[in-house]
C-alpha positions in Angstrom: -7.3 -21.3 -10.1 -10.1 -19.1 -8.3 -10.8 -15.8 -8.1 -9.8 -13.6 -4.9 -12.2 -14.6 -2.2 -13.4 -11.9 0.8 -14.8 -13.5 4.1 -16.0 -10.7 6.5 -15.7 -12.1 9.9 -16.1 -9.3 12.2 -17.8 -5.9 12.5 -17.1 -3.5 15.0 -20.6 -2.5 16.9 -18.8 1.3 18.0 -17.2 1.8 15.0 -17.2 0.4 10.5 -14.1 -0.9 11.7 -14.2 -4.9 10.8 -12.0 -7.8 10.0 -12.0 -10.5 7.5 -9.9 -13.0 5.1 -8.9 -12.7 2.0 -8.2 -15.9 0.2 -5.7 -15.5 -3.3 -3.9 -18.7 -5.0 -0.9 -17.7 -3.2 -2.3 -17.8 0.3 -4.9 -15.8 3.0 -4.5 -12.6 3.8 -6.2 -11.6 7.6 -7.5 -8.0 7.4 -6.8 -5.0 8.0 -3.6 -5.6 6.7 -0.3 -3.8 5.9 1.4 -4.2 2.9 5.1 -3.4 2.7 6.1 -1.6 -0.5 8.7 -3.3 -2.3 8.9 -1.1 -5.4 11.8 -2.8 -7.7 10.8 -6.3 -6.7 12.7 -5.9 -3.1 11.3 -4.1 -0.3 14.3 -1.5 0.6 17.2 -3.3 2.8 15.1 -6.1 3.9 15.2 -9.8 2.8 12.1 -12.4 1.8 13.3 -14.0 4.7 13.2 -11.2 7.1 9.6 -10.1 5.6 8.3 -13.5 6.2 9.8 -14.5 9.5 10.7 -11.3 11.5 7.8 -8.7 10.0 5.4 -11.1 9.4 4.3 -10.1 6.3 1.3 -11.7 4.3 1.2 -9.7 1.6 4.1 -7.4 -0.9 3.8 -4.4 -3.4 5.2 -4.3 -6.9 5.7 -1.3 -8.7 4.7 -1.8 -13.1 6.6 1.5 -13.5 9.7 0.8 -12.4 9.8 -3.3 -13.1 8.7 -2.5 -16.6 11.9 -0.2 -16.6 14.0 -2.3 -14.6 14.5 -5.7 -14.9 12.0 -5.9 -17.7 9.5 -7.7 -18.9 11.8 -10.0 -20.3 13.6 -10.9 -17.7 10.6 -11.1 -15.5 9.0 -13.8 -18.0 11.9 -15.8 -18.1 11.8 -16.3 -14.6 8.2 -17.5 -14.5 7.0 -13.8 -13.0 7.8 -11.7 -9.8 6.9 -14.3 -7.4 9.7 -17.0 -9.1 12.1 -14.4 -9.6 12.5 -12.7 -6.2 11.4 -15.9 -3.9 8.3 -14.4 -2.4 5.5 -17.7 -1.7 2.9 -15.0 -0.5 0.4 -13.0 -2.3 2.1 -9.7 -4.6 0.2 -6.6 -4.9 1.2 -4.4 -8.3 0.1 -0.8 -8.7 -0.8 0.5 -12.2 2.3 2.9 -12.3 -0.5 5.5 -12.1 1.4 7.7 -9.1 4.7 6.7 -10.5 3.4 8.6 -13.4 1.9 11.5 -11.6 5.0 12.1 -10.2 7.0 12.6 -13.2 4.9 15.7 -13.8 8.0 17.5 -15.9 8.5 15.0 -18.4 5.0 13.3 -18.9 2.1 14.4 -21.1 -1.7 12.7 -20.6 -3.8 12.1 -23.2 -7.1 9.6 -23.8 -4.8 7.0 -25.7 -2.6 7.5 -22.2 0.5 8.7 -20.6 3.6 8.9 -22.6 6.7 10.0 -20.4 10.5 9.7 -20.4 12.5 7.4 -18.3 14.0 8.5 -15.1 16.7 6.1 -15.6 17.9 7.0 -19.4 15.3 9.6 -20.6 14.0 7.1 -23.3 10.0 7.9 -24.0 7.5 5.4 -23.0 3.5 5.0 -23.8 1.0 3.7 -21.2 -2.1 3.5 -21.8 -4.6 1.3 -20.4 -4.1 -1.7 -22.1 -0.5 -1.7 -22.6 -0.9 -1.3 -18.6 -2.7 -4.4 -17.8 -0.9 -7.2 -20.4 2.8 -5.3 -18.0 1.0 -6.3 -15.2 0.1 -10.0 -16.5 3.9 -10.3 -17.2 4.7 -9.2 -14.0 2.2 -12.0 -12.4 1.0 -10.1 -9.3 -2.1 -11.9 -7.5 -3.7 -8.5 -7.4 -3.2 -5.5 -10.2 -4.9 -2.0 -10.4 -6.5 -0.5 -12.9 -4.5 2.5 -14.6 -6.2 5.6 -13.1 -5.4 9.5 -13.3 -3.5 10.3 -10.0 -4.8 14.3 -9.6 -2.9 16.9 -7.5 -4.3 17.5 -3.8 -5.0 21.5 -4.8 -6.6 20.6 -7.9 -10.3 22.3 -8.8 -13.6 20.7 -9.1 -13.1 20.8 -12.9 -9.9 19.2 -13.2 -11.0 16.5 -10.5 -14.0 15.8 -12.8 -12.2 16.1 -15.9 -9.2 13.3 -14.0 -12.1 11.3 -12.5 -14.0 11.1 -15.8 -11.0 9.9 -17.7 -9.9 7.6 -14.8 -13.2 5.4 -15.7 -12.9 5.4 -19.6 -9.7 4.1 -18.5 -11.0 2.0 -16.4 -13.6 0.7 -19.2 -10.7 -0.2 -21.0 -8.1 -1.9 -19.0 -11.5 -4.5 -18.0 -12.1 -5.2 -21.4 -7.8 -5.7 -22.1 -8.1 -7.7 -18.6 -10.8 -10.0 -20.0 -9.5 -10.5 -23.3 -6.1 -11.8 -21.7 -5.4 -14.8 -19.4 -2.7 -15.1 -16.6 0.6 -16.6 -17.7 1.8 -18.1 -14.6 -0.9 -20.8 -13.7 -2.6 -18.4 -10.9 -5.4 -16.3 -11.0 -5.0 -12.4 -11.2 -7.7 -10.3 -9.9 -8.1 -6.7 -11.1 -9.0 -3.9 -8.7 -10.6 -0.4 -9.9 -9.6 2.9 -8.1 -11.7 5.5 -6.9 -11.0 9.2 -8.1 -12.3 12.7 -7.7 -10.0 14.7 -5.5 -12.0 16.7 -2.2 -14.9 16.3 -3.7 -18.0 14.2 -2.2 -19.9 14.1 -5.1 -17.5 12.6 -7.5 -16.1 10.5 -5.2 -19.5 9.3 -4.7 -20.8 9.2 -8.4 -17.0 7.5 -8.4 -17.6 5.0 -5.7 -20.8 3.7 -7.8 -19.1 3.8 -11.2 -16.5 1.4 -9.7 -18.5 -0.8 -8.0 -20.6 -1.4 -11.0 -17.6 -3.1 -12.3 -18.5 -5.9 -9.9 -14.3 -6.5 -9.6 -12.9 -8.8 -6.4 -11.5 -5.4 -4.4 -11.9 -1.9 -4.6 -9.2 0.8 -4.0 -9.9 4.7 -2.9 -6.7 6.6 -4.5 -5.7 10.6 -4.8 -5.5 10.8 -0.6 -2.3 11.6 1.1 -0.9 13.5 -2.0 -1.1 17.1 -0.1 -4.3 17.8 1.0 -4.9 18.4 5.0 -5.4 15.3 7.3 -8.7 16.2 8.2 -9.8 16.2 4.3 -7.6 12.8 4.0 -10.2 11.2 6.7 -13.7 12.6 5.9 -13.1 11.6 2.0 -11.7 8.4 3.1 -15.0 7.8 5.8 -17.3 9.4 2.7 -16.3 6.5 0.2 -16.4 3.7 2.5 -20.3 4.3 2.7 -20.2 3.9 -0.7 -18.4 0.8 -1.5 -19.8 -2.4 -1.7 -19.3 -4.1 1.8 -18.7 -7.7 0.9 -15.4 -6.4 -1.1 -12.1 -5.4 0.5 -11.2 -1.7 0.5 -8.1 -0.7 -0.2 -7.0 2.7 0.5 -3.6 3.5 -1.4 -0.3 5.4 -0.1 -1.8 5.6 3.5 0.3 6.3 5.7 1.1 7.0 9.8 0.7 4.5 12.0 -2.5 7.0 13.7 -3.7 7.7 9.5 -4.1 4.0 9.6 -5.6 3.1 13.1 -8.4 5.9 12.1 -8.8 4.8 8.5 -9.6 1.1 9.9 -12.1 2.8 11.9 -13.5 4.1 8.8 -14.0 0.4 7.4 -10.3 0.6 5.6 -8.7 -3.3 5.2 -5.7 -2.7 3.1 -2.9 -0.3 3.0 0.5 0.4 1.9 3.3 3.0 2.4 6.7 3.4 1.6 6.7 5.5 5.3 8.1 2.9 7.6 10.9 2.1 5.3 11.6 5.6 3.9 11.8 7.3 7.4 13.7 4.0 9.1 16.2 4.3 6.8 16.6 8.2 7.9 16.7 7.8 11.6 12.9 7.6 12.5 11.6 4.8 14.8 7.4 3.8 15.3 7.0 2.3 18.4 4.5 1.1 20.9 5.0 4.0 22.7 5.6 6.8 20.0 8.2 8.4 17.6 12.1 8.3 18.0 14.1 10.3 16.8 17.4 7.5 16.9 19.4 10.2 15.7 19.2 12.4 18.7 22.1 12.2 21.6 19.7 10.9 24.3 19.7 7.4 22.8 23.3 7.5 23.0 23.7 5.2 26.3 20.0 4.0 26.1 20.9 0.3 25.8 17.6 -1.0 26.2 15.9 -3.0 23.1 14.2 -1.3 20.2 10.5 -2.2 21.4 10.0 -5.3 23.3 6.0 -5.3 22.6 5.5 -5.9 18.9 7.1 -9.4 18.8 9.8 -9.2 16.3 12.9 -10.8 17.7 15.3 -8.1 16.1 13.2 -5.3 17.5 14.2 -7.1 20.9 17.9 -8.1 20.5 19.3 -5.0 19.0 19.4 -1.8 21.3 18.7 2.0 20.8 22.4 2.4 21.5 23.6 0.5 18.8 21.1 1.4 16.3 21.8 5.1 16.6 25.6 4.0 16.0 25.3 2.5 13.3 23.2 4.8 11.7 25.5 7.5 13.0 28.4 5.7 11.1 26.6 4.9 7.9 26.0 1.1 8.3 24.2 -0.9 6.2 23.0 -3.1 9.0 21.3 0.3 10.3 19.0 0.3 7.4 17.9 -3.0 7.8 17.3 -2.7 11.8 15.2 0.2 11.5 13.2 -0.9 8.4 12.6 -4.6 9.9 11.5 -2.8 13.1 9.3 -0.1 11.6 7.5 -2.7 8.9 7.6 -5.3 11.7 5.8 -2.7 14.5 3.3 -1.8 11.8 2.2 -5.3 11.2 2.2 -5.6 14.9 -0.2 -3.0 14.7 -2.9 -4.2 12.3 -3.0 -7.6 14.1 -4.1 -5.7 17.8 -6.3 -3.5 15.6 -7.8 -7.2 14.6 -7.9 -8.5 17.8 -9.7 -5.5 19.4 -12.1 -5.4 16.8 -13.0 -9.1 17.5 -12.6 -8.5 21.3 -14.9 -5.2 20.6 -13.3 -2.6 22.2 -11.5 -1.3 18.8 -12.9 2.3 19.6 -11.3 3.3 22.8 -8.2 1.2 22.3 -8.0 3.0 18.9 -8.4 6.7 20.6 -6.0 5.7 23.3 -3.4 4.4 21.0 -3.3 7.2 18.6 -2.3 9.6 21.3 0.2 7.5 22.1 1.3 6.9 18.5 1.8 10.4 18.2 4.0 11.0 21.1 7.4 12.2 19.8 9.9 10.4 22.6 
């Protein structure tokens, strides 16, 4: 068993964009990197299989909210962890249950011990705090977990963005010393990675950024963006906190987002994201391409019986045409959903690996600008 390893390979002379190689006991991850969201164990309508051979994935999500609702801890023990019980070889990414919980606004109450909040499933009331936190997410046996954090509205004030930010690091005080008193269960090492708070604000995300890194953890992750505050806000917090995380450490920046969010955010010295976007919006009829948005729903796909997108590699994105996809979304299909979420994951993995190779070719900057008007483009 060792400890996550980061290799930074290459940085970008025009840009913080850069590339590197994350090594876990389950495999090398090349960065940047997407990470499809698989919440309950599954990523939504698309096999291991598919994720492995037509996506391309290197990396999944868990969610400790929900699999600590639904199969259970029990279960998920039994089985030997995730990884035995859904098939997956590669690294697993699980999330604190943090957002999950800031979500559940109506029916949660925060407090130093933690959160305590009802069930979405059956209403029955739950504690999380910290600790409790970190020994789900041994159970659960992801190669990387997160530290339980404070998830604070995008409107929120400077003083409830201190007050969050200020009890997201007690927290995270706590679910180190829990992580350190406790050993993996499955034979693999687990590596614990602290998130950065404090809303808008450059100053605690700064004082933030420096409280985390002190930690001295294997990754570092920048949350609270992308939960309703403007774009431009989004970027020049994300930019302000890579300049003050360590460098030799990946950066994770959490919930993040459009295929143009994440083409900037690389630019910004990003290397790992997630997002249940390409999944959510395949699923209702909304296609990322090489060349920009589709709508498959609309009637002007109707007799368009070329492929999906020939470009990105995926062999599904090839055979299967705009026609047929529209028609079997149109008629409530279940192969629909899997077409247009193995396309959409498989076109945003695409994506990271040119970001890659322009970043090592050294022309990331105006293949980046280029691409993001293109991205955009509603077709």
């Amino acid at each position: 068993m060792a400890a996550l390893q980061f290799q930074l390979q290459t940085t970008d002379k025009a840009s913080k964009a850069r590339t590197g190689l994350i090594t876990t006991d389950h495999g090398t991850i090349p960065t940047p990197i997407f990470m499809p969201v698989g919440t309950v164990g599954s990523v939504k309508a698309v096999s291991q299989q598919q994720l492995e051979q037509e996506v391309k994935a290197r990396i999944i999500l868990g969610n400790t909210y929900h699999l600590y609702l639904r199969p259970g801890l029990e279960v998920l023990e039994k089985a030997g962890g995730l990884h035995a019980f859904n098939g997956w070889k590669r690294p697993i990414l699980t999330d604190s249950g943090g957002y999950q919980v800031f979500s559940l606004a109506g029916t949660r109450k925060i407090k130093e011990e933690g959160v305590t909040f009802q069930s979405h499933i059956d209403g029955s009331k739950h504690l999380f705090s910290p600790e409790k936190v970190m020994d789900i997410q041994r159970s659960i046996g992801a190669d990387i977990i997160m530290a339980f954090d404070e998830c604070p509205p995008g409107g929120s004030d400077f003083t409830y963005a201190k007050k969050s930010m200020e009890l997201t690091h007690r927290w995270l005080d706590r679910c180190v010393s829990q992580f350190e008193a406790t050993s993996p269960k499955y034979g693999y090492t687990q590596n614990l990675f602290p998130i950065v708070q404090g809303g808008v604000f450059k100053d605690l995300r700064k004082q933030s950024c420096e409280y985390i890194a002190s930690k001295g953890a294997t990754g570092n992750a920048i949350g609270g963006l992308s939960v309703g505050e403007p774009e431009p806000v989004m970027y020049e917090i994300c930019d302000w906190c890579c300049d003050h995380l360590p460098m030799d450490k990946p950066r994770y920046l959490m919930g993040v987002g459009t295929p143009w969010n994440i083409l900037e955010c690389i630019g910004m010295g990003i290397d790992m994201f997630d997002c249940v976007m390409p999944t959510r919006n395949g699923r209702n009829a909304m296609l990322f391409t090489s060349n920009g948005v589709i709508n498959i729903d609309n009637k002007k796909w109707e007799f368009d019986f070329s492929p999906i997108d020939e470009t990105i590699g995926c062999e599904i994105s090839a055979f299967y045409s705009k026609s047929y996809l529209r028609h079997l979304l149109k008629t409530k299909e279940i192969l629909g959903l899997t077409i247009a979420s193995v396309h959409n994951l498989a076109f945003y993995l695409w994506l990271v690996g040119e970001a890659r190779k322009h970043i090592e070719a050294g022309d990331f900057l105006s293949w980046k600008e280029e691409q993001v008007v293109r991205m955009k483009q509603r077709l």
